[in-house]
VOSETI-953615 format. One record per atom (N, C-alpha, C): x, y, z; residue in one letter; atom name. Coordinates in nm, 4 decimals. Each point is the difference from the previous one (the first is absolute). Layout:
<r><east>X</east><north>Y</north><up>Z</up><residuo>A</residuo><atomo>CA</atomo></r>
...
//
This chain:
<r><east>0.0839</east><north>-0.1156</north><up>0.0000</up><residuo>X</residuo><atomo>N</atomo></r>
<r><east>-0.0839</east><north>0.1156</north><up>0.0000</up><residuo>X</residuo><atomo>CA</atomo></r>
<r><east>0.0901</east><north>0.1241</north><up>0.0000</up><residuo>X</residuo><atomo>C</atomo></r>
<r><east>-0.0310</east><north>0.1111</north><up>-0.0980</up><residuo>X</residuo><atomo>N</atomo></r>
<r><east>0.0549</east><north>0.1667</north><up>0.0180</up><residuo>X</residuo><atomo>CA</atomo></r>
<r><east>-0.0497</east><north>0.0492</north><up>0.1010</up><residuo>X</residuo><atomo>C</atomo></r>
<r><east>0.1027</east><north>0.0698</north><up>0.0620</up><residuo>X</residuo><atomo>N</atomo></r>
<r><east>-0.0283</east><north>0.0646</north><up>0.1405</up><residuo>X</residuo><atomo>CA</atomo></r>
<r><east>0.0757</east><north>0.1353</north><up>-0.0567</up><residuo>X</residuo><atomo>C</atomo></r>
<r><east>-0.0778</east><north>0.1402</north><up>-0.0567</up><residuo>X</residuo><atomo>N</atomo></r>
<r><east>-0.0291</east><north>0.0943</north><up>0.0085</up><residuo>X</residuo><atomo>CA</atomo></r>
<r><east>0.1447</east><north>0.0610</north><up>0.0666</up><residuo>X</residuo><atomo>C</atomo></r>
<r><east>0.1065</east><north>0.0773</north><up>-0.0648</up><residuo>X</residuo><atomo>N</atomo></r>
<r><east>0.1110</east><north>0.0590</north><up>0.1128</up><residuo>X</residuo><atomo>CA</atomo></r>
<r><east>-0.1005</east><north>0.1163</north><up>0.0440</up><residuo>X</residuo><atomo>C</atomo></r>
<r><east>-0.0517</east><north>0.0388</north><up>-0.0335</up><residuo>X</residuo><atomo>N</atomo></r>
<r><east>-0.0675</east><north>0.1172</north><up>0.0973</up><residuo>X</residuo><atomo>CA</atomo></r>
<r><east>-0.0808</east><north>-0.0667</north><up>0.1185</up><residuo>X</residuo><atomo>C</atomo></r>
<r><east>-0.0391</east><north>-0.1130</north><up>-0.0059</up><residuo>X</residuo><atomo>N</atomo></r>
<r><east>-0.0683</east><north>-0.0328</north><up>0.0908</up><residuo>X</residuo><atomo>CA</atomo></r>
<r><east>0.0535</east><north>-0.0214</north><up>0.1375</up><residuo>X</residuo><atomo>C</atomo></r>
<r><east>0.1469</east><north>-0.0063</north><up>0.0143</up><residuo>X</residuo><atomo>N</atomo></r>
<r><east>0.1275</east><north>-0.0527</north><up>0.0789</up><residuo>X</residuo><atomo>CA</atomo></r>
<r><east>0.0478</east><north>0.1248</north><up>0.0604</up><residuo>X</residuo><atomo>C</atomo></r>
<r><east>-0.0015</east><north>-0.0021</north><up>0.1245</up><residuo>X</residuo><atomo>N</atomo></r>
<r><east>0.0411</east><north>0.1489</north><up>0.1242</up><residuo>X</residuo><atomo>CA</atomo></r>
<r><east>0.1678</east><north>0.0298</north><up>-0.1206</up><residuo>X</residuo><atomo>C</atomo></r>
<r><east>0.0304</east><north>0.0946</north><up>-0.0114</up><residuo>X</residuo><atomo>N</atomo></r>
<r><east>0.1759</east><north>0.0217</north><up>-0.0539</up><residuo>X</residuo><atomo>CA</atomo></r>
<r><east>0.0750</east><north>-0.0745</north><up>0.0615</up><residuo>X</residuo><atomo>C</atomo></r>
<r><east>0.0179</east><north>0.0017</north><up>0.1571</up><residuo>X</residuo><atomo>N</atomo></r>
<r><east>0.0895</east><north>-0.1028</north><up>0.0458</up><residuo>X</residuo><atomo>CA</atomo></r>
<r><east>-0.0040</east><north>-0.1632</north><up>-0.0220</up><residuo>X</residuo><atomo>C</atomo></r>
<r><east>-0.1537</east><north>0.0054</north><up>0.0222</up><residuo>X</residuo><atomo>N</atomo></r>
<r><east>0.0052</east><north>-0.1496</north><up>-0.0711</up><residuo>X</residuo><atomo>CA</atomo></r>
<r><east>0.0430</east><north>-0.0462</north><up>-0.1051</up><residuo>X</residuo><atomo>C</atomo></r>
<r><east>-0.0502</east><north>0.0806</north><up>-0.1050</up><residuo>X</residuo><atomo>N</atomo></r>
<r><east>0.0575</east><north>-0.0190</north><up>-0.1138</up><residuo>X</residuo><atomo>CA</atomo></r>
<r><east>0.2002</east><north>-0.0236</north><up>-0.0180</up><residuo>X</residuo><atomo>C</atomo></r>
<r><east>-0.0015</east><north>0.1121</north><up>0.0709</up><residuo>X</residuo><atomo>N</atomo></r>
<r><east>0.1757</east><north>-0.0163</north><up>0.0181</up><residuo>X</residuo><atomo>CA</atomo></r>
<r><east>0.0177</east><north>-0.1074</north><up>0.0189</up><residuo>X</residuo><atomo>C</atomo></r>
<r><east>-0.0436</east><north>-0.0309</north><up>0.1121</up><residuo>X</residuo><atomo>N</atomo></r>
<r><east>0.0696</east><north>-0.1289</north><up>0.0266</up><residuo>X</residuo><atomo>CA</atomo></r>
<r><east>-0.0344</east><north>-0.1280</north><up>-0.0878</up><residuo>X</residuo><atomo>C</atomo></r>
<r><east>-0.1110</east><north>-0.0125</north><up>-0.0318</up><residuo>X</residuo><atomo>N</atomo></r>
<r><east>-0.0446</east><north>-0.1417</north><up>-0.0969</up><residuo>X</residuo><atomo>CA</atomo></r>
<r><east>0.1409</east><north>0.0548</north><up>-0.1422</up><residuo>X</residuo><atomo>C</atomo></r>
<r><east>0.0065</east><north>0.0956</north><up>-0.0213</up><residuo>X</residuo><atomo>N</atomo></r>
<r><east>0.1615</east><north>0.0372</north><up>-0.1073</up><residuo>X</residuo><atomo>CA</atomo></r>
<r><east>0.1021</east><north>-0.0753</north><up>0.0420</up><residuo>X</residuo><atomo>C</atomo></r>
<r><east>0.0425</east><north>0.0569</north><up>0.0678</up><residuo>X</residuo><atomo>N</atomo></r>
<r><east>0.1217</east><north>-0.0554</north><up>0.0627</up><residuo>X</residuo><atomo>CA</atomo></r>
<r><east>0.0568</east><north>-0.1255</north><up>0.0634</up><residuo>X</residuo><atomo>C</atomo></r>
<r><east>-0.1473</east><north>-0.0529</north><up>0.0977</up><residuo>X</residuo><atomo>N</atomo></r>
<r><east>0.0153</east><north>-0.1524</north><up>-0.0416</up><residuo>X</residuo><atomo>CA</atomo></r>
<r><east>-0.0301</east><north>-0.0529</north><up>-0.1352</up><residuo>X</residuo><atomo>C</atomo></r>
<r><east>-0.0389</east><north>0.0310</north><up>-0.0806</up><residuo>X</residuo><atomo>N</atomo></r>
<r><east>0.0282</east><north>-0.0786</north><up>-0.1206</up><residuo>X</residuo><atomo>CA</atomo></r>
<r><east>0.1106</east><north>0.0339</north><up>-0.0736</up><residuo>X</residuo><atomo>C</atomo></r>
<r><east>0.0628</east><north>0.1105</north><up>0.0278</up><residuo>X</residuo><atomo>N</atomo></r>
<r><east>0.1414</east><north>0.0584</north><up>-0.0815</up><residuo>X</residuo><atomo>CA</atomo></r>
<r><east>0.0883</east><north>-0.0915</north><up>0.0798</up><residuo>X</residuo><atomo>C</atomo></r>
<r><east>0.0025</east><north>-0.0191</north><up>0.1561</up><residuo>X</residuo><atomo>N</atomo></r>
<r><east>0.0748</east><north>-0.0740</north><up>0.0583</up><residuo>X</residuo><atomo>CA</atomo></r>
<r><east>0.0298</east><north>-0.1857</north><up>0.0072</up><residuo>X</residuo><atomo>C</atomo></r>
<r><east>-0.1768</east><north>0.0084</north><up>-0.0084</up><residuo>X</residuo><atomo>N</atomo></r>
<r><east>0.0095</east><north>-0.1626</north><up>-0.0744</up><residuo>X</residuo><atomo>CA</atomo></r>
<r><east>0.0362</east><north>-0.0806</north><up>-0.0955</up><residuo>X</residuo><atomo>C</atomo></r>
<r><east>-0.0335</east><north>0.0940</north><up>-0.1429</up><residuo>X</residuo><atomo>N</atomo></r>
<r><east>0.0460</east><north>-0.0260</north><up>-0.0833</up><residuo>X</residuo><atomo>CA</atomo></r>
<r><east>0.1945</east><north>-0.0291</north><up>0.0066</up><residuo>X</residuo><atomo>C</atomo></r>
<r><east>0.0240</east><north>0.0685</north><up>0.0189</up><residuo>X</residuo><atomo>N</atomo></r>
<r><east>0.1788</east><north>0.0011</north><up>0.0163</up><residuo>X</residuo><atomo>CA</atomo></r>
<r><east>0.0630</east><north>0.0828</north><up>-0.1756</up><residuo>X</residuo><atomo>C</atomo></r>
<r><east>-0.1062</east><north>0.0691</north><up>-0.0065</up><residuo>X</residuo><atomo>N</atomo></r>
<r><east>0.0009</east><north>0.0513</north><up>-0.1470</up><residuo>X</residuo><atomo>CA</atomo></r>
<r><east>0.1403</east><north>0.1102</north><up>-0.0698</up><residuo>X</residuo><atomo>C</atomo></r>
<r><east>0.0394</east><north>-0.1057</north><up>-0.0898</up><residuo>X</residuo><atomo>N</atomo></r>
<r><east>0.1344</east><north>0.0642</north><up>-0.0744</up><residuo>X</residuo><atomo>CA</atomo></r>
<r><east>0.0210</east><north>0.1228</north><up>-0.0853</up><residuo>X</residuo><atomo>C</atomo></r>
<r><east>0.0296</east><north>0.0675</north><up>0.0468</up><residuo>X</residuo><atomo>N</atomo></r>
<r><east>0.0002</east><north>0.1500</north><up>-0.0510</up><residuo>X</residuo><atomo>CA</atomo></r>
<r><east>0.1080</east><north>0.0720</north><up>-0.0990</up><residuo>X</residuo><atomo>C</atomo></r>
<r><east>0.0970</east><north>-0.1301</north><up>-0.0414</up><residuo>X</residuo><atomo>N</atomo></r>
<r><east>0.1180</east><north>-0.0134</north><up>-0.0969</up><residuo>X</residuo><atomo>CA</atomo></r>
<r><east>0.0941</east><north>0.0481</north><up>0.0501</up><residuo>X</residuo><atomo>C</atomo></r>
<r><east>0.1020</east><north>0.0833</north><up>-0.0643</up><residuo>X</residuo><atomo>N</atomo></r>
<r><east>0.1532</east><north>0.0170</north><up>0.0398</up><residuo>X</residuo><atomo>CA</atomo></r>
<r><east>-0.0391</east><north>0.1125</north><up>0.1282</up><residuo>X</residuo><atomo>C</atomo></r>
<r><east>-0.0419</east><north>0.0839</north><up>-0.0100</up><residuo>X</residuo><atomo>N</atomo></r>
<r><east>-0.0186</east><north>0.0933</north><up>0.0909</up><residuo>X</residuo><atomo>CA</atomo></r>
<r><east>-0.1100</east><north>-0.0469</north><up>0.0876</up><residuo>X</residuo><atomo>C</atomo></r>
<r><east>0.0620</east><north>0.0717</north><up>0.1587</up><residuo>X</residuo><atomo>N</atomo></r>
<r><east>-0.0698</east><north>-0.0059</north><up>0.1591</up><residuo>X</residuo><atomo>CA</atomo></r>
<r><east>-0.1238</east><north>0.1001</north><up>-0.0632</up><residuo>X</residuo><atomo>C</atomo></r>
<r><east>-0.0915</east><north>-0.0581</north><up>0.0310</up><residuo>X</residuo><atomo>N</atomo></r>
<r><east>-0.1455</east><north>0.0757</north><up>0.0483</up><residuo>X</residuo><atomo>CA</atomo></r>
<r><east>0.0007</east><north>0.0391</north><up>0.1433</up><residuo>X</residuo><atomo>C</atomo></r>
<r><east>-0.0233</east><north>0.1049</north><up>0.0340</up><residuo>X</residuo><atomo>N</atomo></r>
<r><east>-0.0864</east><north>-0.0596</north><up>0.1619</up><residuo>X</residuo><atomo>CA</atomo></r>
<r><east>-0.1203</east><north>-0.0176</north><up>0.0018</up><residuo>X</residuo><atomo>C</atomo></r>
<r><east>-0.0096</east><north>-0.0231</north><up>0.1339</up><residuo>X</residuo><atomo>N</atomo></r>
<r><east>-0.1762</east><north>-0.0595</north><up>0.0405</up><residuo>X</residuo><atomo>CA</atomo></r>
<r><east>-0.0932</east><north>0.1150</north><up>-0.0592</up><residuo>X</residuo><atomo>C</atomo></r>
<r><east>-0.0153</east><north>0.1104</north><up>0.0314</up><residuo>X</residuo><atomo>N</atomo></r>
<r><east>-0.0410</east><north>0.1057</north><up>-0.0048</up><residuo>X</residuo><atomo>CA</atomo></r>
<r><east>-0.0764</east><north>0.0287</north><up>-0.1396</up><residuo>X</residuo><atomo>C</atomo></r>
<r><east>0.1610</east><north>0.0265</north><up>-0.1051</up><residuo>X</residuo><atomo>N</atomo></r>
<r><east>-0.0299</east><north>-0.0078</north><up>-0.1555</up><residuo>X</residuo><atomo>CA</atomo></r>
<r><east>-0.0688</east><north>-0.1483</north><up>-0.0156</up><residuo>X</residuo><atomo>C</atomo></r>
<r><east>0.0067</east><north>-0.1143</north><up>0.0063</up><residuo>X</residuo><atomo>N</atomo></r>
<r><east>-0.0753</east><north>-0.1227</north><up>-0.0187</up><residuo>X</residuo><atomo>CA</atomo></r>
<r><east>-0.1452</east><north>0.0435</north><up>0.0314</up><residuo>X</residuo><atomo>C</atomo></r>
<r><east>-0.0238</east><north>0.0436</north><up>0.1150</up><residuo>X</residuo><atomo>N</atomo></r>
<r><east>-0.1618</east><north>0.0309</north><up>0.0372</up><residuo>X</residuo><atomo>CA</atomo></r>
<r><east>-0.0421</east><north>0.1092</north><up>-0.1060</up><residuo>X</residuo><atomo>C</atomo></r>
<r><east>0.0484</east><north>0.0461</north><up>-0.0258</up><residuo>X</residuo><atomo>N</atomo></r>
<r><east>-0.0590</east><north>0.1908</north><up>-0.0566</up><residuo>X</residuo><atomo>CA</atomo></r>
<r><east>-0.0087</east><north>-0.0990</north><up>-0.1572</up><residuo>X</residuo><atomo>C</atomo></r>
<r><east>0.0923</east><north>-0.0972</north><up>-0.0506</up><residuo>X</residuo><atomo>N</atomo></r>
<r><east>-0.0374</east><north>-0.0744</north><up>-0.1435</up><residuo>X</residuo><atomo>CA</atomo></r>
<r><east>-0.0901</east><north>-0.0484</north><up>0.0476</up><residuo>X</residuo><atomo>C</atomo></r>
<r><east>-0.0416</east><north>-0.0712</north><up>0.0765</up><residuo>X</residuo><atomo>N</atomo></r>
<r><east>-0.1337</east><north>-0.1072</north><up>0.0094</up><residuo>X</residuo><atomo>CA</atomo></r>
<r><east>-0.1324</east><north>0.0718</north><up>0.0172</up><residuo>X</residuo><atomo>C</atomo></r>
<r><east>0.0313</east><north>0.1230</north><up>0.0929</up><residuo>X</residuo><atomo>N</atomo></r>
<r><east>-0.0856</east><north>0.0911</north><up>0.0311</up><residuo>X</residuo><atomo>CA</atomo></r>
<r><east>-0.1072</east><north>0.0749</north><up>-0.1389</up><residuo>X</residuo><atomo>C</atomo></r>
<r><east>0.1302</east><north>0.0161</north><up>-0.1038</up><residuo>X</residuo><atomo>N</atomo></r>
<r><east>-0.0502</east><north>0.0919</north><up>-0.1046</up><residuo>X</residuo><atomo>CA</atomo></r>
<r><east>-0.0622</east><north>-0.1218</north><up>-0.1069</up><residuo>X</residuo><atomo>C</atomo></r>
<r><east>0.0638</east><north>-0.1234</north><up>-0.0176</up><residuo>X</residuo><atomo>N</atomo></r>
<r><east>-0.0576</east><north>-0.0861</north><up>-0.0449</up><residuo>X</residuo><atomo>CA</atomo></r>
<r><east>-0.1583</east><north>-0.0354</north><up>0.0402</up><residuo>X</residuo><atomo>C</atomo></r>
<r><east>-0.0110</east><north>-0.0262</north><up>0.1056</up><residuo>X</residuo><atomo>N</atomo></r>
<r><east>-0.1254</east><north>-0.0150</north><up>0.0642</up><residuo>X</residuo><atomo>CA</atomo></r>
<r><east>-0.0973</east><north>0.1506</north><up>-0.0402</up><residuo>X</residuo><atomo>C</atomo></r>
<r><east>0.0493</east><north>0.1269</north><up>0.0273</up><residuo>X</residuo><atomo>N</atomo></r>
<r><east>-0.1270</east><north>0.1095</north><up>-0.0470</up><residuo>X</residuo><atomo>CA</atomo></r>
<r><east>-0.0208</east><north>-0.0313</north><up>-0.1190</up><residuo>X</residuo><atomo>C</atomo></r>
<r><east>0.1212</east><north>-0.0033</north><up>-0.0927</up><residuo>X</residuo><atomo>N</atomo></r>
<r><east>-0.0310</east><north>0.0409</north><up>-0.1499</up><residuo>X</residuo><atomo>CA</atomo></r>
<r><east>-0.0900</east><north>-0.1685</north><up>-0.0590</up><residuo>X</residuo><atomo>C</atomo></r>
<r><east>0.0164</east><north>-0.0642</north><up>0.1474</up><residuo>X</residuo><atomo>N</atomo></r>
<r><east>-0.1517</east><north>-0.1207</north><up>-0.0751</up><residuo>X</residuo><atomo>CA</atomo></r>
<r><east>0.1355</east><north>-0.1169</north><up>-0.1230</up><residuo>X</residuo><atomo>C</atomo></r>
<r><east>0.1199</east><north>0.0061</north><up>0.0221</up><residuo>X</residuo><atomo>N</atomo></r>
<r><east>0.1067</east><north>-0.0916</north><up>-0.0691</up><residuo>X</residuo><atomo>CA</atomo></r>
<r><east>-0.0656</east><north>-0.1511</north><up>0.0880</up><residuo>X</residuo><atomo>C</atomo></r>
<r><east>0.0525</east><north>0.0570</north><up>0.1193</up><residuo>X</residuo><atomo>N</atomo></r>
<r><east>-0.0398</east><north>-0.1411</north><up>0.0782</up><residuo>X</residuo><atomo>CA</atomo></r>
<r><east>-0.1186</east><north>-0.0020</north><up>0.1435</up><residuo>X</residuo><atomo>C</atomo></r>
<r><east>-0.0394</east><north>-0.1166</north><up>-0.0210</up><residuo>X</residuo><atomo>N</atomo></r>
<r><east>-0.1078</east><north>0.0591</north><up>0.1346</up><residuo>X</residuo><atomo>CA</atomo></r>
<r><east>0.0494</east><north>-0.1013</north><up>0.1480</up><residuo>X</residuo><atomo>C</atomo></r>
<r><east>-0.1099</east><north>0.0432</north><up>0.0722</up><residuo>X</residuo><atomo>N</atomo></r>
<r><east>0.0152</east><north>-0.1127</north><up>0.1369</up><residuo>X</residuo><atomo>CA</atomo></r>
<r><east>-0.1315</east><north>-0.0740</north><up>-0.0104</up><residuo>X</residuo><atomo>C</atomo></r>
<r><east>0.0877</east><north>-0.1694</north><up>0.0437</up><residuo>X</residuo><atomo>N</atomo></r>
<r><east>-0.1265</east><north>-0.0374</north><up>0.0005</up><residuo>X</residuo><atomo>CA</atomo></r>
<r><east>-0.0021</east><north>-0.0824</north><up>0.1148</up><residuo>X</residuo><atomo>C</atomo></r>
<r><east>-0.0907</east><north>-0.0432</north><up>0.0328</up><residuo>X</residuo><atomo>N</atomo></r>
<r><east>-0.0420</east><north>-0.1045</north><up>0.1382</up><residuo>X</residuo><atomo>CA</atomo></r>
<r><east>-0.0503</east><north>-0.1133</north><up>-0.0100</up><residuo>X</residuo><atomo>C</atomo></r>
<r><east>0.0667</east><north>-0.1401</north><up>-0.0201</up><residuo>X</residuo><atomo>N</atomo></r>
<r><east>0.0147</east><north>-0.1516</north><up>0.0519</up><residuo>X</residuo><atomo>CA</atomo></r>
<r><east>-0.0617</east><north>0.0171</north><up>0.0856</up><residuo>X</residuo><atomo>C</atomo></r>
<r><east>-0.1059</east><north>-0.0869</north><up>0.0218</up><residuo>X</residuo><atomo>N</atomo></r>
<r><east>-0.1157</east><north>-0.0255</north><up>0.1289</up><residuo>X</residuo><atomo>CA</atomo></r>
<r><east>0.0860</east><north>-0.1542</north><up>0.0205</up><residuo>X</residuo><atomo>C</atomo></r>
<r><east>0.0142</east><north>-0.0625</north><up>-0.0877</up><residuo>X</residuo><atomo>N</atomo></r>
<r><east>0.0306</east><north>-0.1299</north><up>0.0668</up><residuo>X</residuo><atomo>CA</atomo></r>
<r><east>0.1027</east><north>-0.0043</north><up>0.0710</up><residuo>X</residuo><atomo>C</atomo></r>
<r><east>0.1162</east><north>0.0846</north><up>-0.0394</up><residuo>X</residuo><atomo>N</atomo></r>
<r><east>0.0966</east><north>-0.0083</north><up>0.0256</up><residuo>X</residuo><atomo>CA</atomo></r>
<r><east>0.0395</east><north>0.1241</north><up>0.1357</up><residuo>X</residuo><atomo>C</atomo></r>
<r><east>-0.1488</east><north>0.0722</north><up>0.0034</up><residuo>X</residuo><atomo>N</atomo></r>
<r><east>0.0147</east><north>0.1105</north><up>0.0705</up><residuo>X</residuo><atomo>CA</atomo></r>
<r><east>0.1529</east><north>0.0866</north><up>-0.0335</up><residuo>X</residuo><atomo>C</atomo></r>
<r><east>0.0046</east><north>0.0550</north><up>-0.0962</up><residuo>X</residuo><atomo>N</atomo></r>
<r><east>0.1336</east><north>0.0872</north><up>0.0068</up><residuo>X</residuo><atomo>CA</atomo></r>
<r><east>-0.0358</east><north>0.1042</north><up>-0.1404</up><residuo>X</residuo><atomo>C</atomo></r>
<r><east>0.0758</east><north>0.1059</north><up>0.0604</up><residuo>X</residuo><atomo>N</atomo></r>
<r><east>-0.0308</east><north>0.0922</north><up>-0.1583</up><residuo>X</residuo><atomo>CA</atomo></r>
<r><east>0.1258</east><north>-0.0415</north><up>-0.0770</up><residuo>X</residuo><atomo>C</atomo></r>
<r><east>-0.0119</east><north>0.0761</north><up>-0.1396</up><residuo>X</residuo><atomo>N</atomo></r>
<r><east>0.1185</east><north>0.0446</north><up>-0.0940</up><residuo>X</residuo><atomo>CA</atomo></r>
<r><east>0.0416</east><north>0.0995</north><up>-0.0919</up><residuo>X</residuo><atomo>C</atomo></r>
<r><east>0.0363</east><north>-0.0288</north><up>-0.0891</up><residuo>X</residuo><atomo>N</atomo></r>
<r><east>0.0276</east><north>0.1287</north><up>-0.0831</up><residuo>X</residuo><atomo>CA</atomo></r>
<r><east>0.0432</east><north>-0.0487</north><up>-0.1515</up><residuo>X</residuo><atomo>C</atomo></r>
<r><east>-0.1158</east><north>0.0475</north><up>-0.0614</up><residuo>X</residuo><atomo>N</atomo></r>
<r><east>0.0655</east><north>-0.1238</north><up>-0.1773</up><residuo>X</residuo><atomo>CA</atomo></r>
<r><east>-0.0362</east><north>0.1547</north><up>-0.1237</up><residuo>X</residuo><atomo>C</atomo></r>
<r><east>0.0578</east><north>-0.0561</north><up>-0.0706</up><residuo>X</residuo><atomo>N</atomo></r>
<r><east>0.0319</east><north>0.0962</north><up>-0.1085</up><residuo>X</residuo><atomo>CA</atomo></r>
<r><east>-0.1932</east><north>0.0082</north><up>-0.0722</up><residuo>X</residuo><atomo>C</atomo></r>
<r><east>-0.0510</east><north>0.0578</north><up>0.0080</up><residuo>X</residuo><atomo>N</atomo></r>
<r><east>-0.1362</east><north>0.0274</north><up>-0.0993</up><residuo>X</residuo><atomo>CA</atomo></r>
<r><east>-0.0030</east><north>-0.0995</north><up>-0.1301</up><residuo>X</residuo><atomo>C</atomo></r>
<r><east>-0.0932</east><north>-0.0936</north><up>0.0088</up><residuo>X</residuo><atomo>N</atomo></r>
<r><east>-0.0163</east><north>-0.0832</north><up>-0.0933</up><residuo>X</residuo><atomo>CA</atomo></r>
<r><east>-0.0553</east><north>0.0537</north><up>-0.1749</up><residuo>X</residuo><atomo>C</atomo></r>
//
């Protein structure tokens, strides 16, 4: 199921980012990202509707996938 980023307090939202930026273990090529710049890409991905969040009931857990 899509779960709406507006629907999500900001902090929440932060954080459902970042554990998934952190879970993933996601490779960012020759050059250091920090955490920060990683969130503000996922962040702008998610407004501009690239990728959404969605919510696993079975699995109870959200995520974050590229717009089908």
């Amino acid at each position: 199921m899509q779960i709406p980023i507006d629907m999500l307090d900001p902090d929440t939202l932060r954080s459902v980012v970042e554990n998934f930026i952190t879970r993933e273990g996601t490779d960012y090529g020759a050059h250091e990202v920090s955490l920060e710049a990683k969130i503000e890409q996922v962040m702008r991905q998610l407004r501009s509707g690239k990728a959404i969040l969605v919510f696993d009931a079975e699995a109870d857990s959200c995520n974050i996938i590229t717009k089908p």
